[in-house]
TIPATI-705411 format. One record per residue (C-alpha): x, z negated, y negated; residue number from 1; residue in three letters. Coordinates in pm, 1 decimal, padded with zeros to 6 digits. Example, Ala and Ser with C-alpha at 12.3 -4.5 7.8 and 13.67 -1.06 7.14 Angstrom:
BEGIN
{atom {01230.0,-00780.0,00450.0},1,"Ala"};
{atom {01367.0,-00714.0,00106.0},2,"Ser"};
// end
This chain:
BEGIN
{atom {02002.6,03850.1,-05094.1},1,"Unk"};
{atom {01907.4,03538.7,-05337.4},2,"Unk"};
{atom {02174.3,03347.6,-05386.5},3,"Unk"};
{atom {01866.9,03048.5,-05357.2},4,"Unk"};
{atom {01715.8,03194.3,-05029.8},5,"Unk"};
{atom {02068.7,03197.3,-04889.3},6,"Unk"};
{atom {02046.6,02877.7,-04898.7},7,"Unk"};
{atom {01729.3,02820.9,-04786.5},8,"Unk"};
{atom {01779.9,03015.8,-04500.7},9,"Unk"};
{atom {02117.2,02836.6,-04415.1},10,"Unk"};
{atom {01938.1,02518.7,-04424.7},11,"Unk"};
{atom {01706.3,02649.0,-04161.4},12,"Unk"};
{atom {01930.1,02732.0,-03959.8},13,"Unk"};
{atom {02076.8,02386.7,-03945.4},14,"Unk"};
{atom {01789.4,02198.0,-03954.4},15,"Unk"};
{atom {01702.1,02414.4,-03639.5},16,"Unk"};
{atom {02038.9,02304.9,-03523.8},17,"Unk"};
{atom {02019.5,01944.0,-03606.7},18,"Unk"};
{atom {01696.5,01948.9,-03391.1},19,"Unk"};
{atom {01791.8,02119.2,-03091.6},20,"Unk"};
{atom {02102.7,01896.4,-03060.2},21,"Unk"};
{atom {01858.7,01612.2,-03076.0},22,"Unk"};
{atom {01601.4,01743.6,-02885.2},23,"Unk"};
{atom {01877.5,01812.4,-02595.2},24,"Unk"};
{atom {02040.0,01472.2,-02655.8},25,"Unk"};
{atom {01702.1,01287.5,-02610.0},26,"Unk"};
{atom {01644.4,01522.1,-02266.4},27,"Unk"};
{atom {02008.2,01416.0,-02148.4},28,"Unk"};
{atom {01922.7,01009.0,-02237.4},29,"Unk"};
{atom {01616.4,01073.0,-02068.8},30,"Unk"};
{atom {01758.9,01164.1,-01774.3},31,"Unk"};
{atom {02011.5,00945.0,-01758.2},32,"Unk"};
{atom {01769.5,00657.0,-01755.4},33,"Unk"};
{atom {01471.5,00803.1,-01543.0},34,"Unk"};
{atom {01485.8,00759.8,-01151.8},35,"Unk"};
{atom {01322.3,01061.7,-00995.4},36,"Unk"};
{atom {01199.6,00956.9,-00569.4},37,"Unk"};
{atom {00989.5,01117.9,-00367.2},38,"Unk"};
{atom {00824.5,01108.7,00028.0},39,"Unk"};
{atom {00634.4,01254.1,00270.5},40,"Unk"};
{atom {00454.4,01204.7,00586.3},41,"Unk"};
{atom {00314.1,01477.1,00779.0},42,"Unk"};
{atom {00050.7,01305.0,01044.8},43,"Unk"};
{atom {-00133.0,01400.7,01343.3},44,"Unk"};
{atom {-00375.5,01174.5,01588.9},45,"Unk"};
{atom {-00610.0,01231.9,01861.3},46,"Unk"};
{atom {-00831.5,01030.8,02075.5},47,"Unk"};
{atom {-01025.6,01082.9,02371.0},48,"Unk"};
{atom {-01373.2,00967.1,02203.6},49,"Unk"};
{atom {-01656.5,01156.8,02010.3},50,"Unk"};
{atom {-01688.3,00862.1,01775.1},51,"Unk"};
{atom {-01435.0,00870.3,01463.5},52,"Unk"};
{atom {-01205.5,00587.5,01471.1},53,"Unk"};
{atom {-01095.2,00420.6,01103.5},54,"Unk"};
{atom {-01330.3,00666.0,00878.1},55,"Unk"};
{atom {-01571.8,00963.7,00956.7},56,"Unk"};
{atom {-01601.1,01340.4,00929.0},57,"Unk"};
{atom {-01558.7,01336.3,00576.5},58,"Unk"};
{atom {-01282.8,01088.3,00512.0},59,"Unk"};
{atom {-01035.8,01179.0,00780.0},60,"Unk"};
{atom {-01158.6,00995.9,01093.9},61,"Unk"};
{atom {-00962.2,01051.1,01420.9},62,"Unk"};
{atom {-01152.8,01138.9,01722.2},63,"Unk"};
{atom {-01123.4,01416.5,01998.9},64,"Unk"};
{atom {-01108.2,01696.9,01745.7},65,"Unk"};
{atom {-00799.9,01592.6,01602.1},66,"Unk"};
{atom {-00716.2,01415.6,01255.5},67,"Unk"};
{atom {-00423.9,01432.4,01008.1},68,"Unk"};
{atom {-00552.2,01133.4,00852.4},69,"Unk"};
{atom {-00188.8,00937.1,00680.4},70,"Unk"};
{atom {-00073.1,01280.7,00568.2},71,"Unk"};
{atom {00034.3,01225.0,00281.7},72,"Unk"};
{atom {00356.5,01308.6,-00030.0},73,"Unk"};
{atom {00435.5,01097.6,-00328.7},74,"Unk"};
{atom {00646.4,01082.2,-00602.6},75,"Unk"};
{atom {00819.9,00755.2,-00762.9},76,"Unk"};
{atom {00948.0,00762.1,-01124.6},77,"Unk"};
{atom {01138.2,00495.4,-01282.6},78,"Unk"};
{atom {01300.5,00458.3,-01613.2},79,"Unk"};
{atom {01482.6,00238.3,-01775.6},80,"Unk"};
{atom {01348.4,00206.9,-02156.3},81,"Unk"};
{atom {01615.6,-00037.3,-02284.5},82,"Unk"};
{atom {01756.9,-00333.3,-02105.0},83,"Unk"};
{atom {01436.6,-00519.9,-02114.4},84,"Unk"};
{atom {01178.1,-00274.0,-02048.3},85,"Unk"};
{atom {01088.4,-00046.1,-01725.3},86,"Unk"};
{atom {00818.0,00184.4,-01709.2},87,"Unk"};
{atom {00764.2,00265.1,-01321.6},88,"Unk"};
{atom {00490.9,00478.3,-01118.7},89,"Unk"};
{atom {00443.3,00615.2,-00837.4},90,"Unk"};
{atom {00196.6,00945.0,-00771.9},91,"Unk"};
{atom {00026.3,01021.5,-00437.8},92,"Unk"};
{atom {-00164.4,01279.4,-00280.6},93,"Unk"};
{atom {-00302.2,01243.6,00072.3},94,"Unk"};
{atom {-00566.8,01448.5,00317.7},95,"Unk"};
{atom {-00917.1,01217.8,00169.8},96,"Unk"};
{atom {-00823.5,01320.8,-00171.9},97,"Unk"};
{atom {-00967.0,01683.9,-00215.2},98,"Unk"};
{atom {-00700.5,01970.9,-00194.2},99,"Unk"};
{atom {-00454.9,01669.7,-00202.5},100,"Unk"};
{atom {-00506.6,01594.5,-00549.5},101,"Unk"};
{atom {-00244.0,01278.6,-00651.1},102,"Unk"};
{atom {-00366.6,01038.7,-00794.3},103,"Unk"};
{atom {-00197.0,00746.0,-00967.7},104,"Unk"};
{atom {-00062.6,00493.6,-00669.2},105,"Unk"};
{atom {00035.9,00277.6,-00949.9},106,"Unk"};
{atom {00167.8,00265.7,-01336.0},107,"Unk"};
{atom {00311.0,-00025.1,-01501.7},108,"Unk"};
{atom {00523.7,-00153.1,-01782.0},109,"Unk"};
{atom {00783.3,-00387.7,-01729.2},110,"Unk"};
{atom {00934.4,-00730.4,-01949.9},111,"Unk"};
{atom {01245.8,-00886.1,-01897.5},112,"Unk"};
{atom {01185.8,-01194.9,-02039.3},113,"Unk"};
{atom {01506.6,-01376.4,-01892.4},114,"Unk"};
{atom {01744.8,-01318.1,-01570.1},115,"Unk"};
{atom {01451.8,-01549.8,-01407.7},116,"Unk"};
{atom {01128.7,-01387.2,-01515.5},117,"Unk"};
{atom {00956.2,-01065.2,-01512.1},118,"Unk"};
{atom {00609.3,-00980.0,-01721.5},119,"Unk"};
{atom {00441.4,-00640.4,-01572.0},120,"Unk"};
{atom {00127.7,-00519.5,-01689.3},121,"Unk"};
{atom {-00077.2,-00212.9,-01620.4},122,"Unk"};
{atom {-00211.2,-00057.6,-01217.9},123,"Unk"};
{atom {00030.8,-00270.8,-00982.7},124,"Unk"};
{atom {00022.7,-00240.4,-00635.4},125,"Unk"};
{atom {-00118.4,-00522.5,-00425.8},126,"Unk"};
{atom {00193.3,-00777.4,-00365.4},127,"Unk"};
{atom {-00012.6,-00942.1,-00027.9},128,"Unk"};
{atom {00161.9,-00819.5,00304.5},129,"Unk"};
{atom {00539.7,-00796.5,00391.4},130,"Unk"};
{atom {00543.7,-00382.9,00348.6},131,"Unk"};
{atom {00195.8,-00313.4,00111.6},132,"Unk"};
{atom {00408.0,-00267.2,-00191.3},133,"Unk"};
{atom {00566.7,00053.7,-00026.6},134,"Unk"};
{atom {00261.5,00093.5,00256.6},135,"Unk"};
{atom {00289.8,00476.8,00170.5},136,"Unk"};
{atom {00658.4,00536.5,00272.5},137,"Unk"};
{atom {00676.9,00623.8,00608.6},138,"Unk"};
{atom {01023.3,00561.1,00683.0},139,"Unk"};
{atom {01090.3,00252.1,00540.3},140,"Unk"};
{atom {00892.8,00115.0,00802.9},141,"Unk"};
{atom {00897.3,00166.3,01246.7},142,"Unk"};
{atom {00527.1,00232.7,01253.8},143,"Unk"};
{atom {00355.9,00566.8,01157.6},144,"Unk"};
{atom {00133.4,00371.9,00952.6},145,"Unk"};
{atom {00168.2,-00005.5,00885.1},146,"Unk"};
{atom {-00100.2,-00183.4,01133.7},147,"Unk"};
{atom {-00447.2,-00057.2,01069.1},148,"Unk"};
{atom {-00620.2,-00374.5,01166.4},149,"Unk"};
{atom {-00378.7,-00577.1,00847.6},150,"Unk"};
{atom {-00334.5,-00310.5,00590.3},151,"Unk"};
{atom {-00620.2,-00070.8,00643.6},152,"Unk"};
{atom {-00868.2,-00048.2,00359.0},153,"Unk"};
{atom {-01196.9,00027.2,00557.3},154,"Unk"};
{atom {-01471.5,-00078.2,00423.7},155,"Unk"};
{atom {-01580.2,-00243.4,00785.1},156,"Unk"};
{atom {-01239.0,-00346.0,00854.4},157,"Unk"};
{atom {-01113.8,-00671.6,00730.7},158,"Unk"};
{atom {-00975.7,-00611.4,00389.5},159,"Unk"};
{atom {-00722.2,-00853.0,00390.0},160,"Unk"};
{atom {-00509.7,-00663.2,00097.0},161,"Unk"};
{atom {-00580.0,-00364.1,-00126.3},162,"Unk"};
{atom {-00429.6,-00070.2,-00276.8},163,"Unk"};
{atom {-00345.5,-00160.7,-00637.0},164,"Unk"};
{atom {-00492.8,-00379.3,-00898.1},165,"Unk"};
{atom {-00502.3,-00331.3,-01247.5},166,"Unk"};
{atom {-00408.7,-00637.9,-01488.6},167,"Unk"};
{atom {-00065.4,-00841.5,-01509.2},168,"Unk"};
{atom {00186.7,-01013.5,-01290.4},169,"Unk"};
{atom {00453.7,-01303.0,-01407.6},170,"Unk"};
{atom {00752.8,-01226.8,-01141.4},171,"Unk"};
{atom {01030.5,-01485.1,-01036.4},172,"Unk"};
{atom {01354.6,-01466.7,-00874.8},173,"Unk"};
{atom {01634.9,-01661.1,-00793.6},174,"Unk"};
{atom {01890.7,-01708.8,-00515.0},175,"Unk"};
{atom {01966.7,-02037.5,-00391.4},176,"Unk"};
{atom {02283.2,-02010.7,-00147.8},177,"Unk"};
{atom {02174.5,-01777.7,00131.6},178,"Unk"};
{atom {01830.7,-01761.0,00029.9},179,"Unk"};
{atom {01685.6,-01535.1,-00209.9},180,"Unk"};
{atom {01362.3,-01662.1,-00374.1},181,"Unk"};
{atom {01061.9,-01466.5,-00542.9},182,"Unk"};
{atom {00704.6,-01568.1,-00642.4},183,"Unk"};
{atom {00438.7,-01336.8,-00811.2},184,"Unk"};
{atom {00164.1,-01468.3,-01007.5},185,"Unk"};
{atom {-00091.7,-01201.1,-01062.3},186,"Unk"};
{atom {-00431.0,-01091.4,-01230.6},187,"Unk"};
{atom {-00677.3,-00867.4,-01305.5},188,"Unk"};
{atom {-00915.4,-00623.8,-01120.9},189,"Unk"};
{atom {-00945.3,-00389.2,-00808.6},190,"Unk"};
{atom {-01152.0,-00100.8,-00817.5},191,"Unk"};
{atom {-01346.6,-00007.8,-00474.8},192,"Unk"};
{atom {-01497.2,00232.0,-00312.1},193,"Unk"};
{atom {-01908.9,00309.0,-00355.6},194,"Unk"};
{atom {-01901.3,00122.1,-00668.3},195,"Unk"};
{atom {-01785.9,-00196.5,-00609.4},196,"Unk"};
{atom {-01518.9,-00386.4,-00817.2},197,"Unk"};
{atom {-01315.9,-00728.3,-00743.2},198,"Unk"};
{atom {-01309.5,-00902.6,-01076.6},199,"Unk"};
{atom {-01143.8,-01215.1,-01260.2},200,"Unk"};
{atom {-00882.6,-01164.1,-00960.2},201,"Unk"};
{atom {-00577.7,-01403.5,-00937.9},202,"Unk"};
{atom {-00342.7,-01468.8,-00652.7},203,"Unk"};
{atom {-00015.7,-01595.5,-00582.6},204,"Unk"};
{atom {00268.1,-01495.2,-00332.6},205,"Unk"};
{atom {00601.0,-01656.1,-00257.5},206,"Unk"};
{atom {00858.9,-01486.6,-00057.7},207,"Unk"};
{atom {01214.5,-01553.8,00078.0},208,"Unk"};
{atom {01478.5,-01371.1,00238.3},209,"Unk"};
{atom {01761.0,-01504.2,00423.6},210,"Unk"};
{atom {02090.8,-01358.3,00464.4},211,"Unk"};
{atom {01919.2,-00975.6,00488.5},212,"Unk"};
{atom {01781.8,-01133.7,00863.6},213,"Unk"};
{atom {01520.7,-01326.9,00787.2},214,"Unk"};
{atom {01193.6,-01242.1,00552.2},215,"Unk"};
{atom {00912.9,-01474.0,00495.7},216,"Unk"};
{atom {00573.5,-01422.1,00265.3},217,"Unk"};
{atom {00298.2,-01629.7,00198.6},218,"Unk"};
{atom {00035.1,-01485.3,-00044.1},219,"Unk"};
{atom {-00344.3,-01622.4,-00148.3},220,"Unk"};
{atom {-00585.8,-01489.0,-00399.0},221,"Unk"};
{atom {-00966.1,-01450.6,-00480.7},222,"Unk"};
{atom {-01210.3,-01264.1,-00705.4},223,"Unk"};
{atom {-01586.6,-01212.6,-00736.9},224,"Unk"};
{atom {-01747.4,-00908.0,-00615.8},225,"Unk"};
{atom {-01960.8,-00707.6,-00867.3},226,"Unk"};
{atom {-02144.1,-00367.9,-00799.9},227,"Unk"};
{atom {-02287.8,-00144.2,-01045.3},228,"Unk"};
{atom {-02594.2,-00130.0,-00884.7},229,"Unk"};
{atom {-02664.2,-00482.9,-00740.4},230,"Unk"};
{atom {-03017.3,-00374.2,-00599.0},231,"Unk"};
{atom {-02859.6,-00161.7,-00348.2},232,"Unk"};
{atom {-02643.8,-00165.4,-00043.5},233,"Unk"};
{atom {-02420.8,-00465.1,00003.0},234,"Unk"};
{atom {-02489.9,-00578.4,-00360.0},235,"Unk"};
{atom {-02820.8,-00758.8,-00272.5},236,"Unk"};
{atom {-02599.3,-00985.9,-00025.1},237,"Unk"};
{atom {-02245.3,-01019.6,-00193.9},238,"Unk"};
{atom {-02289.9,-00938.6,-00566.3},239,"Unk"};
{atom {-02138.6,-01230.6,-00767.0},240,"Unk"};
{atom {-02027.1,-01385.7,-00427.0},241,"Unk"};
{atom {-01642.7,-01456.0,-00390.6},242,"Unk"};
{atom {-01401.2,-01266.4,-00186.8},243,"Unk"};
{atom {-01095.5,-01432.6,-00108.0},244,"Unk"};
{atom {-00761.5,-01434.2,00142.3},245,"Unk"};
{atom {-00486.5,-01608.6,00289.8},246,"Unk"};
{atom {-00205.9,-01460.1,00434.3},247,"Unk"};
{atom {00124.2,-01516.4,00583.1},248,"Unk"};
{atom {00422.4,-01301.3,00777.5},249,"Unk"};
{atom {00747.0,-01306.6,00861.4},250,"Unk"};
{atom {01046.1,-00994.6,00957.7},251,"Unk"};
{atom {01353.8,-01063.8,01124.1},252,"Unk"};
{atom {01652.8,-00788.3,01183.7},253,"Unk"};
{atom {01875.8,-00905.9,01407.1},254,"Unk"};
{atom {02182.1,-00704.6,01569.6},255,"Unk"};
{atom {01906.1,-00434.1,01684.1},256,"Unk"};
{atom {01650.5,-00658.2,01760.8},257,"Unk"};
{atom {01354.4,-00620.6,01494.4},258,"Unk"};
{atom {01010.9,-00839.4,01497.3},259,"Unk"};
{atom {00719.7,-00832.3,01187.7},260,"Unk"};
{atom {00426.6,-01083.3,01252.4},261,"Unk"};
{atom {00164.3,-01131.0,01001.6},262,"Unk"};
{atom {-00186.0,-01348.2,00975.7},263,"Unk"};
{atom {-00486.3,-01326.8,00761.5},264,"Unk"};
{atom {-00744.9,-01467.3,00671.7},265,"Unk"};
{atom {-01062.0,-01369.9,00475.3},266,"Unk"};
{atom {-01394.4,-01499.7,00327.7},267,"Unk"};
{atom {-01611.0,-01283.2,00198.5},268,"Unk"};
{atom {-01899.3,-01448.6,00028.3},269,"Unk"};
{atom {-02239.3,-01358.9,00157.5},270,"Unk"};
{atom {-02615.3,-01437.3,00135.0},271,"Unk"};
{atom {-02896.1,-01326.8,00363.0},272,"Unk"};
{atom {-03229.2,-01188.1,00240.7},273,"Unk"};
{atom {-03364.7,-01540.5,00185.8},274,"Unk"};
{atom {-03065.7,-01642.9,-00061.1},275,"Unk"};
{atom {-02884.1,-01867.1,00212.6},276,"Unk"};
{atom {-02507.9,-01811.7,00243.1},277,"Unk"};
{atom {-02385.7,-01673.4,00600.6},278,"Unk"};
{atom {-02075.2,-01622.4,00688.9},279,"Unk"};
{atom {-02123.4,-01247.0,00840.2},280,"Unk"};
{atom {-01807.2,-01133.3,00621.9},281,"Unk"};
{atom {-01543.7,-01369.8,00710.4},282,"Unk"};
{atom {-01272.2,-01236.6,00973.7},283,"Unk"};
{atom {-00926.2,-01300.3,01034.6},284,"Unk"};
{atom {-00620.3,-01077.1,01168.5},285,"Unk"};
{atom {-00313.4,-01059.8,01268.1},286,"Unk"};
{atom {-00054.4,-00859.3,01458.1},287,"Unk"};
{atom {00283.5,-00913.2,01639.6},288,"Unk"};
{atom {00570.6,-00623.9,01643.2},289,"Unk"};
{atom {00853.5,-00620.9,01871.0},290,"Unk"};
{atom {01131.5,-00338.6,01857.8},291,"Unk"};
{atom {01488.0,-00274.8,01963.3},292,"Unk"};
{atom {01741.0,-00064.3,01865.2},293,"Unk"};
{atom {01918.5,00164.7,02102.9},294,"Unk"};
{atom {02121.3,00372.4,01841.1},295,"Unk"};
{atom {01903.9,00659.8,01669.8},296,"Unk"};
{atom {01638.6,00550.4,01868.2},297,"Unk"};
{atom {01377.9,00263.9,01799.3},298,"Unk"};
{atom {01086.6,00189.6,02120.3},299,"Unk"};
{atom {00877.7,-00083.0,01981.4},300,"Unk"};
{atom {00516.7,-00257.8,02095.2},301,"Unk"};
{atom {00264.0,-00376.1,01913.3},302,"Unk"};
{atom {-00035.5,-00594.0,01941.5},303,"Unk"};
{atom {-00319.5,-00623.2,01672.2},304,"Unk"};
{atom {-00645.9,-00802.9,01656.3},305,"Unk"};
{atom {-00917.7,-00833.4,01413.1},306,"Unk"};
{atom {-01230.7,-01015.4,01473.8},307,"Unk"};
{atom {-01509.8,-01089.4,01206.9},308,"Unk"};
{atom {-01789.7,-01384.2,01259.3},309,"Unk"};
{atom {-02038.1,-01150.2,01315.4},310,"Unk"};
{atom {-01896.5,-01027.9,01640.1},311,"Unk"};
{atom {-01746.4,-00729.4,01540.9},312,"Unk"};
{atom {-01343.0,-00679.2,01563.8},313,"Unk"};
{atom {-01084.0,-00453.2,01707.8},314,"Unk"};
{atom {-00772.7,-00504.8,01926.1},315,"Unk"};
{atom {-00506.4,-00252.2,01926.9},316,"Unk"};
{atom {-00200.1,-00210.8,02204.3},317,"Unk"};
{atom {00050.4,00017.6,02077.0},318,"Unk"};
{atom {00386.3,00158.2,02237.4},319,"Unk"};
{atom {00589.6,00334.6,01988.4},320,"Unk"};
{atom {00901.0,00542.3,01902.4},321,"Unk"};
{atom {01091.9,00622.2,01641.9},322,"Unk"};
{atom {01390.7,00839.4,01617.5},323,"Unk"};
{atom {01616.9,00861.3,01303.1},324,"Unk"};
{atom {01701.0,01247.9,01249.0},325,"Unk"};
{atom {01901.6,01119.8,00921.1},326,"Unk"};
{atom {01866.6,00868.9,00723.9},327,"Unk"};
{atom {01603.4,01062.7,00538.5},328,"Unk"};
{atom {01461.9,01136.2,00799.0},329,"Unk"};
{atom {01259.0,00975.7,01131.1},330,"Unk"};
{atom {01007.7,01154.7,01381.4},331,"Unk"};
{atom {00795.3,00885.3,01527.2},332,"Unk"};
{atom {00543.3,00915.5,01813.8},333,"Unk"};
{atom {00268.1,00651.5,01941.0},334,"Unk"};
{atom {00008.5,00600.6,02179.5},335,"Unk"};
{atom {-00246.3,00357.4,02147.0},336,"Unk"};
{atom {-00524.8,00140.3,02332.2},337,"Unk"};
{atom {-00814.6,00082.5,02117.5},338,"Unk"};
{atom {-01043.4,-00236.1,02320.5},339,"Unk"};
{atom {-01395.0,-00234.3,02058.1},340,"Unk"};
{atom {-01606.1,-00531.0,01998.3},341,"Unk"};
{atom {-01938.9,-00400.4,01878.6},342,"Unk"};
{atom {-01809.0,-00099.9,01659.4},343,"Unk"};
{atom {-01513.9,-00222.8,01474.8},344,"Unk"};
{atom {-01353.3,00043.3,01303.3},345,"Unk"};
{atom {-01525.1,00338.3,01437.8},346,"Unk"};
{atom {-01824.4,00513.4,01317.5},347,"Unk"};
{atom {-02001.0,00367.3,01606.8},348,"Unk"};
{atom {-01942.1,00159.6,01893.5},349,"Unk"};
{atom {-01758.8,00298.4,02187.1},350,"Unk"};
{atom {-01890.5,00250.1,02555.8},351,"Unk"};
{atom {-01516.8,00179.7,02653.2},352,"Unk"};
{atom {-01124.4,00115.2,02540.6},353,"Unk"};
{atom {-01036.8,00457.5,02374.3},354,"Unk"};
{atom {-00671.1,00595.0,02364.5},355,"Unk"};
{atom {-00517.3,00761.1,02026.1},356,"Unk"};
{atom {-00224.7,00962.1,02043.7},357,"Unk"};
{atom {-00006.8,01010.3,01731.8},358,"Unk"};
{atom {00294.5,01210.5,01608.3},359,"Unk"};
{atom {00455.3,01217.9,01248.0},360,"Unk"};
{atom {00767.6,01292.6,01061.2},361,"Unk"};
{atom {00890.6,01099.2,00751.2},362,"Unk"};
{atom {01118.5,01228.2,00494.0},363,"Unk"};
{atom {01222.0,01066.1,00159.9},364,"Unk"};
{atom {01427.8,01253.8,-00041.4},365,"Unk"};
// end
């Protein structure tokens, strides 16, 4: 051989060297500084009522037929750039996403700008409610799905927070002797169903906790409601108009005792066909939990109640149960009474109370 393309070829091979060492050192940092989570809830709810309660035949509604509406996996990955910067995300597929298709939950980049603050920008998920920024995982929670009448996104329901927005978010902490503080200023835009949008949002929440018994959260923001095609639908009535909320909720955990409570309220600007404001969209909420536990197992009641000022509004009774396989795992089952004023959140309105029977099991691995 050449005594030159020797050479050549030695230097090939460790250049190829050189780059697969670096190519597996980069995989092996990579993995030391990504956080790899995942969940899943597998659903099932019946009712005794044609109608389809929180949605319709072709988003999941539950009626007589059966539903596995809340079915739903997910996967949450974290990493840890440098000591400053996080990228985090979380993926999620459910049954009203065709063939379960994920979709991005939310997607963000975090700054550390100090051991105080916090600058995130990119999809964050909605920081208004005392579980909505991990709403999806079943078992951090007793409920099979956080109340419906608080969280629920239904376009008739009352909307009081939302999935994700996308724009930025200044985060606080501190501790101040028992108490650990937080506050999240935040900004930007929500995208909505039939093509409506929530833009030049900004809201605020402030939270405590207190000695891992005691959690308290008060959140308010507002934005203005723009559709692409103002000449039809709602837009006529609530394009340009501004949608805004209050909330406020407290958890406690003590011994085995466990309570959640939660109020909002919501205006949701409106004009008739003559131009003159009404006040059709505002509603307000709230709900009450009460729980105990008896070792593995967790019975719990809850009462919600939503009414808007146009008469419509729900009320929801609900016994619960909730047993703790591991702690990665829970079965939970519920049964429900569903009292209707007007429609509410079905499809139609009901000519009496309706009851909703629902099993699931939660795993996070």
């Amino acid at each position: 051989m050449n005594p030159s393309g020797m050479r050549m070829g030695m230097v090939g091979v460790v250049s190829l060297g050189l780059s697969t060492l670096a190519a597996t050192a980069q995989a092996a940092n990579w993995a030391d500084k990504t956080l790899i989570n995942g969940f899943m809830s597998a659903v099932y709810s019946k009712t005794n009522e044609d109608l389809f309660f929180n949605g319709d035949a072709t988003e999941a509604g539950i009626n007589n037929d059966g539903s596995f509406q809340g079915t739903r996996y997910g996967l949450n990955i974290r990493s840890q750039v440098s000591d400053r910067v996080t990228l985090a995300s979380q993926f999620i597929g459910s049954i009203k996403d065709q063939n379960y298709a994920a979709h991005v939950d939310w997607a963000f980049i975090g700054l550390k700008l100090n051991d105080e603050f916090t600058l995130r920008a990119g999809k964050i998920k909605y920081p208004v409610g005392l579980v909505n920024e991990y709403v999806a995982v079943g078992n951090a929670f007793p409920w099979i799905s956080p109340p419906v009448l608080f969280y629920g996104t239904n376009q008739n329901g009352p909307q009081a927070t939302r999935e994700a927005y996308t724009g930025a978010s200044l985060l606080w902490g501190d501790e101040s002797g028992d108490w650990s503080l937080s506050s999240d200023l935040f900004g930007g835009e929500v995208d909505l169903d039939g093509g409506m949008k929530i833009k030049s949002l900004v809201g605020l929440s402030v939270g405590g906790e207190w000695n891992d018994m005691l959690a308290i959260k008060a959140s308010t923001y507002k934005g203005t409601m723009k559709f692409d095609d103002p000449t039809i639908g709602l837009g006529p009535m609530m394009d340009g108009k501004t949608h805004k909320a209050s909330t406020l909720g407290a958890k406690l955990e003590w011994d085995d005792l466990i309570a959640y409570t939660e109020y909002a309220k919501v205006t949701m600007g409106m004009v008739n066909m003559m131009g003159m404001p009404v006040n059709n969209g505002n509603s307000k909420t709230y709900y009450m939990t009460l729980g105990y536990h008896l070792g593995d197992w967790l019975p719990h009641v809850t009462y919600q109640n939503w009414s808007r000022d146009n008469g419509n509004g729900n009320q929801i009774t609900t016994l619960g149960l909730r047993y703790d396989v591991d702690p990665a795992t829970s079965v939970k089952l519920e049964v429900s009474n569903i009292a209707t004023d007007n429609k509410g959140i079905f499809d139609g309105t009901p000519t009496g109370d309706v009851c909703m029977y629902s099993l699931a099991v939660d795993v996070v691995f």
